[in-house]
C-alpha positions in Angstrom: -18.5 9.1 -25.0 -15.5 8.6 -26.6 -11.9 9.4 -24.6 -8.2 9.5 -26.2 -6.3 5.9 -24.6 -4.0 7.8 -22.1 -1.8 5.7 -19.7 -0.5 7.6 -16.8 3.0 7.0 -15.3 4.1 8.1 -11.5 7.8 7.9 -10.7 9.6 8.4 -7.8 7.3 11.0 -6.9 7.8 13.4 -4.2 5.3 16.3 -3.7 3.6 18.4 -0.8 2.6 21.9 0.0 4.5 25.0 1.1 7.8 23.3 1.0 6.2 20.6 3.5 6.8 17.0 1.7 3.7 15.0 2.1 5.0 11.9 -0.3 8.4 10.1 -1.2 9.1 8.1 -3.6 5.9 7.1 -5.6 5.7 5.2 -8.5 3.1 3.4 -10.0 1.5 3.1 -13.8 -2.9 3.0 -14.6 -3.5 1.9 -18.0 -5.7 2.9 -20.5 -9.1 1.7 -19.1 -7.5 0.5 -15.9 -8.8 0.8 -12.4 -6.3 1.8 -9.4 -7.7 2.4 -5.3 -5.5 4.3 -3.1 -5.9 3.3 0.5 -4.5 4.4 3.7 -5.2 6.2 6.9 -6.4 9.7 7.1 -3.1 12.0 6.2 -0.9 9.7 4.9 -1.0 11.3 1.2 -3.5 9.5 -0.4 -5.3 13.3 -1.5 -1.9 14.5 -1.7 -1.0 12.0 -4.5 -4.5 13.3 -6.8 -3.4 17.1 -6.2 0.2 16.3 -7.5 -1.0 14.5 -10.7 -3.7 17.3 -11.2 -0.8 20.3 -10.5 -2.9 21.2 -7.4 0.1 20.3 -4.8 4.0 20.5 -5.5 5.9 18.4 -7.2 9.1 18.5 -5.2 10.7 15.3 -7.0 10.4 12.8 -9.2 7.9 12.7 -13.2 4.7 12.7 -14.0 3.1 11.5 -17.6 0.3 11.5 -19.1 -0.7 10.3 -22.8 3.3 9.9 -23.1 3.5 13.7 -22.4 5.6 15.3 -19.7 3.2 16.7 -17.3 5.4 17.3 -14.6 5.3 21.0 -14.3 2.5 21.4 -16.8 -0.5 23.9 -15.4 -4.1 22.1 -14.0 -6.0 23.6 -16.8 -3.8 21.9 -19.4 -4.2 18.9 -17.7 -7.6 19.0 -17.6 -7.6 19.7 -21.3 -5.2 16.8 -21.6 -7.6 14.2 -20.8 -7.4 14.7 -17.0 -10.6 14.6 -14.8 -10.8 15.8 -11.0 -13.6 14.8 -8.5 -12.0 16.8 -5.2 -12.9 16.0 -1.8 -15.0 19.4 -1.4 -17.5 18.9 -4.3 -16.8 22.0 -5.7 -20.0 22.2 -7.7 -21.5 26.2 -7.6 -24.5 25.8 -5.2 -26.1 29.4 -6.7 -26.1 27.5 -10.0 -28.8 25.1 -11.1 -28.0 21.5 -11.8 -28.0 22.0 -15.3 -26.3 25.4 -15.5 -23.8 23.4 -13.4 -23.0 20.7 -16.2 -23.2 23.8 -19.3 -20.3 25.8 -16.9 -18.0 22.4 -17.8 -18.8 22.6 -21.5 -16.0 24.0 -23.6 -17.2 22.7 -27.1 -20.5 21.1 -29.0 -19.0 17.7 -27.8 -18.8 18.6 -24.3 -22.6 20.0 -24.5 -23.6 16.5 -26.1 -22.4 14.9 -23.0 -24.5 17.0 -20.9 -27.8 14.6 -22.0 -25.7 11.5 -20.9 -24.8 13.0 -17.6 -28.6 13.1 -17.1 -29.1 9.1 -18.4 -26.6 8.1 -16.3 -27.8 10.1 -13.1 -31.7 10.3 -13.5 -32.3 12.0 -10.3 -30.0 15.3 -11.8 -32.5 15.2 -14.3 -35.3 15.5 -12.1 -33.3 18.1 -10.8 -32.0 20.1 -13.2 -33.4 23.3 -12.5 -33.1 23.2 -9.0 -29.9 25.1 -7.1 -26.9 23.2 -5.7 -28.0 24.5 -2.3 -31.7 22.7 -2.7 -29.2 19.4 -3.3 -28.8 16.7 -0.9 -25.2 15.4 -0.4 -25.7 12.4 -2.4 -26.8 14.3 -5.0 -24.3 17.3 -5.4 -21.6 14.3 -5.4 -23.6 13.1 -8.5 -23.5 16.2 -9.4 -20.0 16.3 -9.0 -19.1 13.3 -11.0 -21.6 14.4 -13.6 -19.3 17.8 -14.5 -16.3 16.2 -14.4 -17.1 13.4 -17.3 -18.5 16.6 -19.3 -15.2 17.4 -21.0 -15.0 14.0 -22.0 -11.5 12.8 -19.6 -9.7 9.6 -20.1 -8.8 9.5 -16.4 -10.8 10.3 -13.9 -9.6 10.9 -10.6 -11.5 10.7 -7.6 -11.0 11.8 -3.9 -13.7 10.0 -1.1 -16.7 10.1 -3.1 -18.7 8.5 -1.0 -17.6 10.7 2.3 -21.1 11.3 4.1 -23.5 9.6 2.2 -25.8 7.0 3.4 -24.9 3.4 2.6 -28.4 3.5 -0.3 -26.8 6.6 -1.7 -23.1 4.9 -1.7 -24.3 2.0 -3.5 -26.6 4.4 -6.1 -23.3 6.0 -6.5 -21.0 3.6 -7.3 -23.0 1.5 -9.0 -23.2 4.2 -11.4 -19.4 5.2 -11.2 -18.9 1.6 -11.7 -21.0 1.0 -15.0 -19.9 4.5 -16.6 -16.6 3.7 -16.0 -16.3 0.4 -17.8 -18.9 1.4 -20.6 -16.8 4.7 -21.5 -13.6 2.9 -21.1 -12.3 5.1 -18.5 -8.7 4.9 -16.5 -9.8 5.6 -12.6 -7.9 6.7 -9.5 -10.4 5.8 -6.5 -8.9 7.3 -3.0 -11.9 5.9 -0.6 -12.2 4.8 2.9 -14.4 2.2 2.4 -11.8 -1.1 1.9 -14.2 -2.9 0.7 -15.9 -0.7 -2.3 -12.1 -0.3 -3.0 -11.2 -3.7 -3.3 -14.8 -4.4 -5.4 -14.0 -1.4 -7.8 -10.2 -1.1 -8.7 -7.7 -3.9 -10.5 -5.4 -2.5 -8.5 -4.1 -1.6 -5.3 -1.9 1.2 -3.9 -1.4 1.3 0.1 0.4 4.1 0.8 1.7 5.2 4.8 3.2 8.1 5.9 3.8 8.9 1.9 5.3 6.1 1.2 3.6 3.1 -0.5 4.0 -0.3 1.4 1.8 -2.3 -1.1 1.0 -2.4 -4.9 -0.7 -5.0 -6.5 -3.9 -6.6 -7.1 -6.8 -6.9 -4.8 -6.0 -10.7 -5.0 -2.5 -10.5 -3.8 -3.7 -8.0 -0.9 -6.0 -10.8 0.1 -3.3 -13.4 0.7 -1.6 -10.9 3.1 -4.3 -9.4 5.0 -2.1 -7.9 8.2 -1.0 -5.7 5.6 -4.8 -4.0 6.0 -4.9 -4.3 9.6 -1.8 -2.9 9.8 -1.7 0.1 7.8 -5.7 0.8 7.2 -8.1 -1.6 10.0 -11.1 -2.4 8.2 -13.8 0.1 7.5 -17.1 -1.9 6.3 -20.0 -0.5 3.9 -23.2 -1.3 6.0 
């Protein structure tokens, strides 16, 4: 699966919804192949910040780019077609659909269709499943399912909001295991907002804290460790068990 090498650049961001500013003054760069986490408590902007980059929220300050590009006030379906990919909170996958007529819906070109096969190597239990509807889906399955349409188009980045929200700690593991190894094979960027410190601090080469929109740490998992009441300040420890 190969993706264009796109490096994505955040400054000064300020963005919310309905004239309501959720974030203030965000900056921070993911390389081409590169691996950020997003932590913080629930509402501090951490979905905020992946609706701004993907044109979903307001931009109410601040620049945005993408592959060099200006995507500041760009529309979501050119960012898609940019290189962008978008694994929302909410699934989103059409549950009157089959799995497979799920993963053909994301498919724009011969490419795109091409990937469809990988999608069911890399999650073998879609495959089992292709014909069945998303409502006949477990959880931890229409989140693969999930996943699986948005590396159809072929994105460089791929941004992800709590993947792992309400899955059992097998299917978590399944999950990121796979997430994990499809990442780094592909040579994906990542944006990872999770609750789980601990699969964040495993996954990402980098760390964004942010609280009350604002971040209050960026740096590598190593440098958070050295300053742990950073964590119990901002987040308190949430364990995968």
């Amino acid at each position: 699966m190969a993706q264009p090498a796109s490096d994505l650049a955040v400054d000064d961001l300020k963005g919310g919804y309905a004239g309501t500013q959720v974030l203030d003054g965000l900056s921070f760069r993911v390389g081409a192949g590169r691996k950020l986490g997003i932590l913080g408590r629930n509402g501090v902007g951490k979905s905020t910040t992946l609706a701004c980059i993907m044109g979903l929220a307001e931009t109410q300050g601040g620049r945005i780019a993408f592959g060099g590009a200006d995507i500041t006030a760009m529309p979501t379906w050119r960012r898609a077609r940019a290189g962008l990919g978008y694994v929302p909170q909410t699934r989103d996958i059409f549950k009157s659909l089959s799995v497979e007529e799920n993963l053909v819906s994301a498919a724009r070109t011969d490419a795109d269709n091409k990937r469809i096969e990988l999608a069911f190597e890399l999650f073998p239990r879609l495959r089992e499943r292709r014909n069945n509807n998303g409502t006949q889906l477990s959880g931890g399955e229409q989140q693969m399912l999930a996943v699986a349409r948005a590396i159809i188009p072929g994105p460089a980045l791929l941004l992800m909001d709590e993947p792992l929200e309400g899955l059992a700690p097998r299917i978590r593991e399944e999950l990121m295991d796979v997430i994990r190894n499809m990442v780094e094979a592909a040579g994906l960027g990542c944006i990872l907002v999770e609750q789980h410190v601990d699969v964040v601090l495993d996954f990402a080469d980098q760390i964004l804290i942010l609280e009350r929109g604002r971040p209050v740490f960026l740096g590598s998992p190593d440098e958070l460790a050295t300053n742990p009441s950073i964590l119990d300040r901002t987040i308190g420890l949430r364990k995968v068990g």
